[in-house]
ChimeraX commands (.cxc) that place a marker at each C-alpha (Angstrom):
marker #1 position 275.17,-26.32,213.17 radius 0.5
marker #1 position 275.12,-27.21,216.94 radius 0.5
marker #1 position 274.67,-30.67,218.93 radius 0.5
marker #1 position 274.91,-31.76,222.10 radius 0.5
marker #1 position 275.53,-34.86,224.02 radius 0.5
marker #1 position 273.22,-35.34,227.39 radius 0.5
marker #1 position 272.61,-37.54,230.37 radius 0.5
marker #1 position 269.44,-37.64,232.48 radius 0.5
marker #1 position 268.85,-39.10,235.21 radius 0.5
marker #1 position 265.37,-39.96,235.99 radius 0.5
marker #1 position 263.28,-40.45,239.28 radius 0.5
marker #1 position 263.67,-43.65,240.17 radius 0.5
marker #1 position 261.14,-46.23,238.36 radius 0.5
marker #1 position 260.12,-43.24,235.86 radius 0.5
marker #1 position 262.69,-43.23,233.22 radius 0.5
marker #1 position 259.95,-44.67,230.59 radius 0.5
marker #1 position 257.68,-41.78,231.29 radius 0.5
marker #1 position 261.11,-39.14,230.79 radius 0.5
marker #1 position 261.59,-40.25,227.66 radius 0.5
marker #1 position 258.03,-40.30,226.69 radius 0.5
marker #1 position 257.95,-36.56,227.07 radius 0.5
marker #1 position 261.24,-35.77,225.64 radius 0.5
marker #1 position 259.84,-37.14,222.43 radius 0.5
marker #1 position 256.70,-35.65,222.71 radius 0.5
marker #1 position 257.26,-32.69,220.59 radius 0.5
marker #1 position 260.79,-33.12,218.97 radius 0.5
marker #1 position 258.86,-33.32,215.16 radius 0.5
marker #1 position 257.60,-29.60,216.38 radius 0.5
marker #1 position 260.55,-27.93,217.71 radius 0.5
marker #1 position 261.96,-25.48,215.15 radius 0.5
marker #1 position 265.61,-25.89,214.01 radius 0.5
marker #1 position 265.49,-29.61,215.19 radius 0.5
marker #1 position 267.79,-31.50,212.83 radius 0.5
marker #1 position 267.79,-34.93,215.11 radius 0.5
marker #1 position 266.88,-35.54,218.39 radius 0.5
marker #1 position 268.19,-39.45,219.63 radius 0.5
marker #1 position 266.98,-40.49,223.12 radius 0.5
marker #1 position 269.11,-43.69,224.28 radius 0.5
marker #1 position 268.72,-45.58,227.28 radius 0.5
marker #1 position 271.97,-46.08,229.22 radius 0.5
marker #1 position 272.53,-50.32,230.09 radius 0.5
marker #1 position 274.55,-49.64,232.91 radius 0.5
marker #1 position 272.18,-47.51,234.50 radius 0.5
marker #1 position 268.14,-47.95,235.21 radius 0.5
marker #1 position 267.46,-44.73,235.56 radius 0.5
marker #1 position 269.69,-43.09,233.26 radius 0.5
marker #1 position 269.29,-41.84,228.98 radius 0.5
marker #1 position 271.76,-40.61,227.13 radius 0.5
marker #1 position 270.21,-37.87,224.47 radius 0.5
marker #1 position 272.18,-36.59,221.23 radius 0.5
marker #1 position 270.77,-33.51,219.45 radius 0.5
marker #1 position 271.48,-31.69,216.43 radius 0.5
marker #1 position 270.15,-28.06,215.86 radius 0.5
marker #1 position 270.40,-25.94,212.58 radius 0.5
marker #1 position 271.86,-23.43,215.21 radius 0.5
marker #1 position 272.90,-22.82,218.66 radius 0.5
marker #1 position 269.99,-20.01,218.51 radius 0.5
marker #1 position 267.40,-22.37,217.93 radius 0.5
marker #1 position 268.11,-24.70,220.83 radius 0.5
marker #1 position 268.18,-21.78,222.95 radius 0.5
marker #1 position 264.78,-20.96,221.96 radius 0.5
marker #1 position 263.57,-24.54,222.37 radius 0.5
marker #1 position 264.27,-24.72,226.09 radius 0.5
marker #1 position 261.58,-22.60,226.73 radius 0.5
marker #1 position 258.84,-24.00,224.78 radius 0.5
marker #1 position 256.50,-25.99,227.12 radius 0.5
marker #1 position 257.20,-29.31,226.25 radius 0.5
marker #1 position 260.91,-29.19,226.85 radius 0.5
marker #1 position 259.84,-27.53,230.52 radius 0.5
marker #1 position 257.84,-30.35,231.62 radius 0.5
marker #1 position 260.55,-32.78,230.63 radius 0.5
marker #1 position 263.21,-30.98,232.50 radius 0.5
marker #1 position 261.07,-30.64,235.40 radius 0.5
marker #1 position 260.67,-34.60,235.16 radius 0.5
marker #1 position 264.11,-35.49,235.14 radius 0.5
marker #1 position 267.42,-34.01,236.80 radius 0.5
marker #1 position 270.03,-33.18,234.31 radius 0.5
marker #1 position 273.15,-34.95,235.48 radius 0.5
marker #1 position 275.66,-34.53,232.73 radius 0.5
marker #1 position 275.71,-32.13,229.95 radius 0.5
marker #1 position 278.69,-31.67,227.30 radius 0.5
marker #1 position 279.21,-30.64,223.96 radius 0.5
marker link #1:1,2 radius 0.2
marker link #1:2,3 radius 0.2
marker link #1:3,4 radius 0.2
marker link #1:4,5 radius 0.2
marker link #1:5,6 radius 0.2
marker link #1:6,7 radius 0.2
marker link #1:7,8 radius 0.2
marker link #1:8,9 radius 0.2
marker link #1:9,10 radius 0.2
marker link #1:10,11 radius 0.2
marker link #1:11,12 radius 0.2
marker link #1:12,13 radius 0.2
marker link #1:13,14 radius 0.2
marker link #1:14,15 radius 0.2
marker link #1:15,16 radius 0.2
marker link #1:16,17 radius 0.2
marker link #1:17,18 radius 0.2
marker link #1:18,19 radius 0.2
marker link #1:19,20 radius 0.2
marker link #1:20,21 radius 0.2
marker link #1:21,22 radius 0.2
marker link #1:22,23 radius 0.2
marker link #1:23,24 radius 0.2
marker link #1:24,25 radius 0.2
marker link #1:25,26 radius 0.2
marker link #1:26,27 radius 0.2
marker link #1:27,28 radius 0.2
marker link #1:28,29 radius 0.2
marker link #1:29,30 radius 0.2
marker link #1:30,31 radius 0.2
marker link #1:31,32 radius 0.2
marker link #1:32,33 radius 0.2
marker link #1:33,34 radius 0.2
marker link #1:34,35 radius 0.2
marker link #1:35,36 radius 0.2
marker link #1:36,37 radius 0.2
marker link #1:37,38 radius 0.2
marker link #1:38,39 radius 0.2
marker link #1:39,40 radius 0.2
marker link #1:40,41 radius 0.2
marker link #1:41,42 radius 0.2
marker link #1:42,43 radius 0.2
marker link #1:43,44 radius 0.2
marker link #1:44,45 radius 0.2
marker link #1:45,46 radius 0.2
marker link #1:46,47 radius 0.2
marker link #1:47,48 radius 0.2
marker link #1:48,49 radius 0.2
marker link #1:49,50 radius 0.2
marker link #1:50,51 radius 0.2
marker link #1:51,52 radius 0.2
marker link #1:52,53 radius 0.2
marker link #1:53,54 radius 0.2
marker link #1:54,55 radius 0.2
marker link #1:55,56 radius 0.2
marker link #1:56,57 radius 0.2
marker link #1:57,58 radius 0.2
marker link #1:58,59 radius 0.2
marker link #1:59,60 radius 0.2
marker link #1:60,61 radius 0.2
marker link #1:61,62 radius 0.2
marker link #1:62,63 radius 0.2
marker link #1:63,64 radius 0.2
marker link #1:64,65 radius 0.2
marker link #1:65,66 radius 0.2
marker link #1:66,67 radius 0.2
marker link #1:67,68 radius 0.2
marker link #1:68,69 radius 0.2
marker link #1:69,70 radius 0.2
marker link #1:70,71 radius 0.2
marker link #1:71,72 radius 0.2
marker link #1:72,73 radius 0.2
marker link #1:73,74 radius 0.2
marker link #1:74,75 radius 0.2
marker link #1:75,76 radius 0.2
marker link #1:76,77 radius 0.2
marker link #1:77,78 radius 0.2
marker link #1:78,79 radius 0.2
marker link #1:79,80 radius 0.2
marker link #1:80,81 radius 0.2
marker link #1:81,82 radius 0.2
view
């Protein structure tokens, strides 16, 4: 198994539309055990996301499907840790 533990921070007055597209295709990306998009209260333009994959292989292969590309190009990753 393999998670991370994510902040985004959106451009300004779109972090609605970020997390619309991060959950776009989460039921159809393989290896995909949870995938929790939460918006941060201290910060408007700011989620916090939580993911679990079956393996660290499969979340590799996720970045490049196309989904997960337009929702990177949408936000700037700020903070990423395991």
């Amino acid at each position: 198994m393999y998670g991370l533990i994510g902040k985004m921070t959106a451009v300004p007055g779109k972090r609605d539309d970020l997390i619309a597209v991060l959950l776009e295709g989460v039921a159809t990306m393989p290896g995909c055990l949870s995938y929790i998009v939460a918006k941060d209260t201290g910060d408007a333009n700011a989620i916090w996301i939580t993911e679990a994959w079956d393996s660290k292989a499969s979340h590799e292969a996720s970045l490049s499907l196309p989904v997960r590309q337009r929702s990177h190009r949408q936000g700037q990753a700020a903070d990423r840790r395991l």
